[in-house]
NULOTI-885215 format. One record per residue (C-alpha): x, y, z; residue number from 0. Coordinates in steps of 0.5 Angstrom, whole numbers, padded with zeros to 4 digits. Each point is the difference from the previous one (the first is absolute). Layout:
// residues N
R_X_Y_Z_NUM
...
This chain:
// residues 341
R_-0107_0011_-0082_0
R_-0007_0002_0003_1
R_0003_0001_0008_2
R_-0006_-0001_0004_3
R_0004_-0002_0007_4
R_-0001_0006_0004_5
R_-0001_0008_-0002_6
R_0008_0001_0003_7
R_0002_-0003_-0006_8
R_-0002_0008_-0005_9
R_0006_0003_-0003_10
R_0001_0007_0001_11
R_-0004_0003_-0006_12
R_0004_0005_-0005_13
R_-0003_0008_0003_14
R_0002_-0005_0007_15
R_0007_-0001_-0001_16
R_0001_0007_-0003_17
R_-0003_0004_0006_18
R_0006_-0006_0003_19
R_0005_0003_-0004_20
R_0000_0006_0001_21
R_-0003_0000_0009_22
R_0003_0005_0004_23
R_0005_-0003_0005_24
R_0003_0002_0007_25
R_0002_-0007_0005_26
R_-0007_-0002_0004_27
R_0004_-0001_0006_28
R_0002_0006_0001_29
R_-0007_0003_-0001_30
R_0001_0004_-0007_31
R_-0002_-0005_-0005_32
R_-0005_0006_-0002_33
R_-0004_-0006_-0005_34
R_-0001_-0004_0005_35
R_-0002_0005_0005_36
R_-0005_0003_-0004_37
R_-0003_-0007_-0001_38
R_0000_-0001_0008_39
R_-0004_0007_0001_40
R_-0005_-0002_-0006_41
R_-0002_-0007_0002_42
R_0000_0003_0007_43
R_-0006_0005_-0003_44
R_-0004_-0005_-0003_45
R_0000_-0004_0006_46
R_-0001_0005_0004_47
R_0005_-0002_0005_48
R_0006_0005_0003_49
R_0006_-0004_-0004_50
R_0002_-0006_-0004_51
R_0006_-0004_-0002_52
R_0003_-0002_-0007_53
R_0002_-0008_0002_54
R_0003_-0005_-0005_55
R_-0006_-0005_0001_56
R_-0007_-0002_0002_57
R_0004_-0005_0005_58
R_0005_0005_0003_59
R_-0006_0005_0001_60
R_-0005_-0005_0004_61
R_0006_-0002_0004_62
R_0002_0007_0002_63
R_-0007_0002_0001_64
R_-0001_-0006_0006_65
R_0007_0002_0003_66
R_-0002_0006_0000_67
R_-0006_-0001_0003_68
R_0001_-0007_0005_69
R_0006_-0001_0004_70
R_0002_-0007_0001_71
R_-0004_-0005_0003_72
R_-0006_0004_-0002_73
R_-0005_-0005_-0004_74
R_-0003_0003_-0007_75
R_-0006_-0003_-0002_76
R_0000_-0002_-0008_77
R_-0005_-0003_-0005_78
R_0002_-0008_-0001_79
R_0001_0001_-0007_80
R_0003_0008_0000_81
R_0007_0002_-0003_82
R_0004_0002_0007_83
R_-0002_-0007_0003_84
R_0001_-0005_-0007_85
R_0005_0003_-0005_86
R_0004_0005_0004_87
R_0006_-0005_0003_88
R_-0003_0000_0006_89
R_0004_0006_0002_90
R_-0004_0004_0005_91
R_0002_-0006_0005_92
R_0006_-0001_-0003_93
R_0002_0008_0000_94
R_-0005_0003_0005_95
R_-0001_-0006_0006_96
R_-0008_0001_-0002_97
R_-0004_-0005_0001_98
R_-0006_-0001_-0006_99
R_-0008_-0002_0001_100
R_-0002_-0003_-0006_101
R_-0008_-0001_0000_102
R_-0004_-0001_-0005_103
R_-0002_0005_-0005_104
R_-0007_-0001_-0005_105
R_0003_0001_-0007_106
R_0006_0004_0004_107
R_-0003_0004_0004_108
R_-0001_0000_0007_109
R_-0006_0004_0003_110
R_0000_0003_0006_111
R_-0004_-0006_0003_112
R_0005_-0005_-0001_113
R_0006_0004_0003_114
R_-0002_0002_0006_115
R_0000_-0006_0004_116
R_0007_-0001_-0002_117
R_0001_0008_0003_118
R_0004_-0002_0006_119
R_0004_0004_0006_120
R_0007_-0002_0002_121
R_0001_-0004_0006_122
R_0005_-0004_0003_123
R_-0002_-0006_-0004_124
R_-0002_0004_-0007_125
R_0003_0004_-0005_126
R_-0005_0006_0000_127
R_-0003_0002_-0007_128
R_0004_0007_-0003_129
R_-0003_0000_-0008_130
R_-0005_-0002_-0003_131
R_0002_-0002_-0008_132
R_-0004_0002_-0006_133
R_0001_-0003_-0008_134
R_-0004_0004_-0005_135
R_0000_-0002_-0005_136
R_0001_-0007_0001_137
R_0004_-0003_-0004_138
R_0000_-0008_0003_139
R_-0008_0001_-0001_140
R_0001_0002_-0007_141
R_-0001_0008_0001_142
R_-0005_0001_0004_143
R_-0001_0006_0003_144
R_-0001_0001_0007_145
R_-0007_0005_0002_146
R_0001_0006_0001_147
R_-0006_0000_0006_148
R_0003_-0006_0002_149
R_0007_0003_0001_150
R_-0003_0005_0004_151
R_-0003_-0004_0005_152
R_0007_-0003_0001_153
R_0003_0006_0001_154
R_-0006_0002_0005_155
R_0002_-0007_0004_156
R_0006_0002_0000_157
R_0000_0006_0003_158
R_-0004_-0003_0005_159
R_0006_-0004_0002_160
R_0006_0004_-0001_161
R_0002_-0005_-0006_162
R_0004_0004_-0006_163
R_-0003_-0002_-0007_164
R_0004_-0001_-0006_165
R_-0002_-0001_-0007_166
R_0005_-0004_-0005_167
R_-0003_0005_-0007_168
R_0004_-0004_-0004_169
R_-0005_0001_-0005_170
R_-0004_0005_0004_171
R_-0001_0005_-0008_172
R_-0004_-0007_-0003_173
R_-0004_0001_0006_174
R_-0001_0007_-0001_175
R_-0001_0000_-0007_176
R_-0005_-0006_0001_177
R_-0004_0003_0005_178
R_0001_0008_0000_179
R_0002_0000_0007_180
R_0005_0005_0001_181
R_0008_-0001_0002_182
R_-0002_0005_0007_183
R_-0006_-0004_0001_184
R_0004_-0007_0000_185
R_0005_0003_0004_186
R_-0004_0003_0006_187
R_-0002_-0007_0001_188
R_0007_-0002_0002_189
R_0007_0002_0005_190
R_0005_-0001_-0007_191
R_-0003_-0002_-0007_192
R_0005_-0002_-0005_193
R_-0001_0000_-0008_194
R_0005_-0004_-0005_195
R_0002_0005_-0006_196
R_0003_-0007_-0003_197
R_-0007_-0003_-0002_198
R_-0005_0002_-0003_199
R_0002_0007_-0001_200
R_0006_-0002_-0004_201
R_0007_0003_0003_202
R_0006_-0004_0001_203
R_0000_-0001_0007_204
R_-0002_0004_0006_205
R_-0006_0000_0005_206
R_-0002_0006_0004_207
R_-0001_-0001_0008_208
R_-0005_0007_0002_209
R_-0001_0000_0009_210
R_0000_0006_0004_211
R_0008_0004_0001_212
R_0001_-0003_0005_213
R_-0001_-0007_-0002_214
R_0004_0001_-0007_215
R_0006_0003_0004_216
R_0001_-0006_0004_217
R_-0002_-0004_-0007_218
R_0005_0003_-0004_219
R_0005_-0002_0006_220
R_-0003_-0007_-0001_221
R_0001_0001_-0007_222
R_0007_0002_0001_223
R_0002_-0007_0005_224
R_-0003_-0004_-0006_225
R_0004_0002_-0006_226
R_-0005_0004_-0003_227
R_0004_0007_0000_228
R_0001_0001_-0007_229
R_0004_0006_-0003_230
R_-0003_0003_-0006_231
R_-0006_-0003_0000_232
R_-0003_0006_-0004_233
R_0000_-0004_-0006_234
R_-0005_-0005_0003_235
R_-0005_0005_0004_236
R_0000_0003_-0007_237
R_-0003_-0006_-0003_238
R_-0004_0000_0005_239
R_-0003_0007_-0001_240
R_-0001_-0002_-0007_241
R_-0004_-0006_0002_242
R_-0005_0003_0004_243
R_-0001_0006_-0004_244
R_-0002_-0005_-0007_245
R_-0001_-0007_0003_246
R_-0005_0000_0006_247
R_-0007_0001_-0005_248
R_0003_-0005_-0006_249
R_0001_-0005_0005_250
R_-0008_-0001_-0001_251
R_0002_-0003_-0006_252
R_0003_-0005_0004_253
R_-0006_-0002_0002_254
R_-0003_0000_-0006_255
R_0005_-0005_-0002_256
R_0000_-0004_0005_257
R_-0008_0000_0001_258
R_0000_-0004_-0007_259
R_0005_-0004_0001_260
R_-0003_-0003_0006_261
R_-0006_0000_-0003_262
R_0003_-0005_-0005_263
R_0004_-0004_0004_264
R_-0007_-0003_0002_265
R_-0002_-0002_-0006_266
R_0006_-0006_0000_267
R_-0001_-0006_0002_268
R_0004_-0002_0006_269
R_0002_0007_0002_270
R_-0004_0005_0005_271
R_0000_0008_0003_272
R_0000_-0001_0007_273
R_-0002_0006_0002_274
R_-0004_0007_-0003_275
R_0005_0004_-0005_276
R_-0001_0007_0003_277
R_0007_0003_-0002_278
R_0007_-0003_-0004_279
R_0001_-0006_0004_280
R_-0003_-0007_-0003_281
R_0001_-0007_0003_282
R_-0003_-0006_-0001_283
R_0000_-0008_0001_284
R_0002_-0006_-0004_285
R_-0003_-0005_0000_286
R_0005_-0006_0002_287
R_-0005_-0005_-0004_288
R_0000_0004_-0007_289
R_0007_0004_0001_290
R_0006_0001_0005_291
R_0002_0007_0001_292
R_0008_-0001_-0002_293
R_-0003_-0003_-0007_294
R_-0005_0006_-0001_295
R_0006_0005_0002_296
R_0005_-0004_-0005_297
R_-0005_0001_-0005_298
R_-0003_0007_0000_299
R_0008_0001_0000_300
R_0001_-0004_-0007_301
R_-0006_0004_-0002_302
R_0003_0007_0002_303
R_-0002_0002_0007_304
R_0002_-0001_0007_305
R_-0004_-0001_0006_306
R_0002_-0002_0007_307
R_-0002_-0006_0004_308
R_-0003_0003_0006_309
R_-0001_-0006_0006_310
R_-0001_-0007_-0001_311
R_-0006_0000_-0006_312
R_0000_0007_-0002_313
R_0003_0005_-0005_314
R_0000_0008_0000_315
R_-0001_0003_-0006_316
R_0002_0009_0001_317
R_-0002_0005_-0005_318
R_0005_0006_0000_319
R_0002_0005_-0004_320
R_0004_-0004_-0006_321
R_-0006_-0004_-0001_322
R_-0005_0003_-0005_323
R_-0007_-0002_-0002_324
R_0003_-0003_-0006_325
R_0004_-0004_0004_326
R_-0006_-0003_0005_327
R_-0004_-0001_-0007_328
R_0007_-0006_-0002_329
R_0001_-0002_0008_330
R_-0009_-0002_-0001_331
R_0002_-0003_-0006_332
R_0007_-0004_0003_333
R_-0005_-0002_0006_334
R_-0004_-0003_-0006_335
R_0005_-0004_-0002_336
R_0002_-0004_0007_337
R_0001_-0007_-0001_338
R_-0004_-0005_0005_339
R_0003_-0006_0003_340
């Protein structure tokens, strides 16, 4: 079966669950996990902030950034359509007491223009804005990367209002692949930056939040509150290091893939790509005249590959590390042979 559902679907590779097996452990809690402090103090090196922590996942990451960046009754402005604000169970208001400002982004992004009137003081009436939340890249506008010099402006205003800026990376490697923006330079245009292990890049399960020392020191207790403190977490960082040193560059091939995937799902009759490929993600609408998207998924599935509804009309499709060229080459053909209504 071909499993284009989402990139957290990847399996360990063989070397992968070798370097598991034999990863040096201590109890994480206790801070003497030497697998995973030295995962902490490379990813902190190569965003060039003054520490990180090792998190079971992309959400938990998000969520303890914000805690340790806004209080409750503080007000966070967020993209419409972001991760933190439609697919992360609502818990910065249900655990955290913050409110969320959702504006309207173009393609996922808010520039600086469209943020600033929403930037608000606290008074007695109203909540004041404590973060500004960035997405890169965006996974509900299909991947698409956030501009660099956009980011920059972002953080400038923010700077100018005494507003923190956090940054869900959960797909911040695809971007820098793509773009040759460096981990640092993404970073410095952010207060905390989180970045998933579990995706692209093919580990089991782990994120990572990077932030100054002190924000991570107030984030690991935050992390601790949560159920997060794990014992010998060695096992995952290990997998995690793994990745980082041979699965950032191969994630072009991810592109690649799904590029011409893409590119092949426009040629079908009653299905449309609905926005530019420009990393590893790939959505599109259906056509309620021609096909409905359960019966599209229903046979792709018949067919050997599995896709996932994503929105009324609509169908994701993500290329990731278990699928090769081969394997887009026999989803173009399975696209083919979709019959209409």
């Amino acid at each position: 079966m071909i499993d284009l559902r989402s990139d957290t679907v990847t399996r360990p590779t063989a070397q992968m669950r070798r370097i598991i097996a034999d990863a040096v452990v201590g109890d994480d809690v206790h801070g003497d996990d030497p697998t995973v402090n030295a995962l902490e103090a490379r990813v902190a090196e190569m965003f060039g902030k003054e520490a990180a922590l090792f998190v079971p996942s992309g959400t938990m990451g998000n969520l303890i950034s914000l805690a340790s960046l806004a209080q409750p009754g503080d007000e966070i402005i967020v993209e419409r359509w972001s991760h933190v604000f439609n697919y992360e169970v609502a818990s910065a208001a249900a655990l955290l007491g913050v409110q969320m400002n959702a504006v309207d982004g173009t393609n996922g992004q808010l520039t600086a223009e469209l943020i600033e009137p929403h930037v608000r003081k606290a008074n007695l009436h109203s909540p004041g804005t404590r973060v500004i939340s960035l997405e890169n890249t965006h996974n509900r506008a299909g991947g698409r990367i956030f501009p660099y010099e956009e980011m920059k402006r972002v953080r400038a205003l923010a700077e100018a209002h005494g507003v923190s800026v956090h940054l869900d990376g959960a797909r911040l490697a695809n971007a820098h692949v793509e773009t040759g923006v460096s981990f640092r330079d993404y970073a410095a245009c952010c207060d905390t930056v989180t970045m998933c292990f579990s995706k692209g890049l093919g580990a089991p399960v782990g994120s990572i939040v990077a932030s100054t020392g002190a924000t991570i020191a107030l984030a690991r207790r935050k992390r601790k509150q949560l159920g997060g403190g794990m014992r010998q977490t060695g096992l995952l960082a290990a997998a995690a290091d793994y990745a980082l040193d041979h699965h950032i560059e191969r994630l072009r091939d991810d592109h690649a893939n799904a590029r011409r995937l893409g590119a092949a799902i426009d040629l079908v009759e009653g299905l449309r790509v609905d926005h530019e490929v420009e990393t590893n993600i790939v959505i599109f609408e259906v056509d309620s005249a021609v096909f409905s998207v359960d019966d599209v998924l229903a046979q792709l599935e018949r067919l050997g590959v599995l896709a996932v509804g994503f929105g009324p009309g609509r169908i994701r499709m993500v290329a990731n590390l278990d699928v090769s060229s081969g394997d887009i080459d026999e989803t173009i053909a399975a696209l083919g042979q979709l019959t209409r209504r």
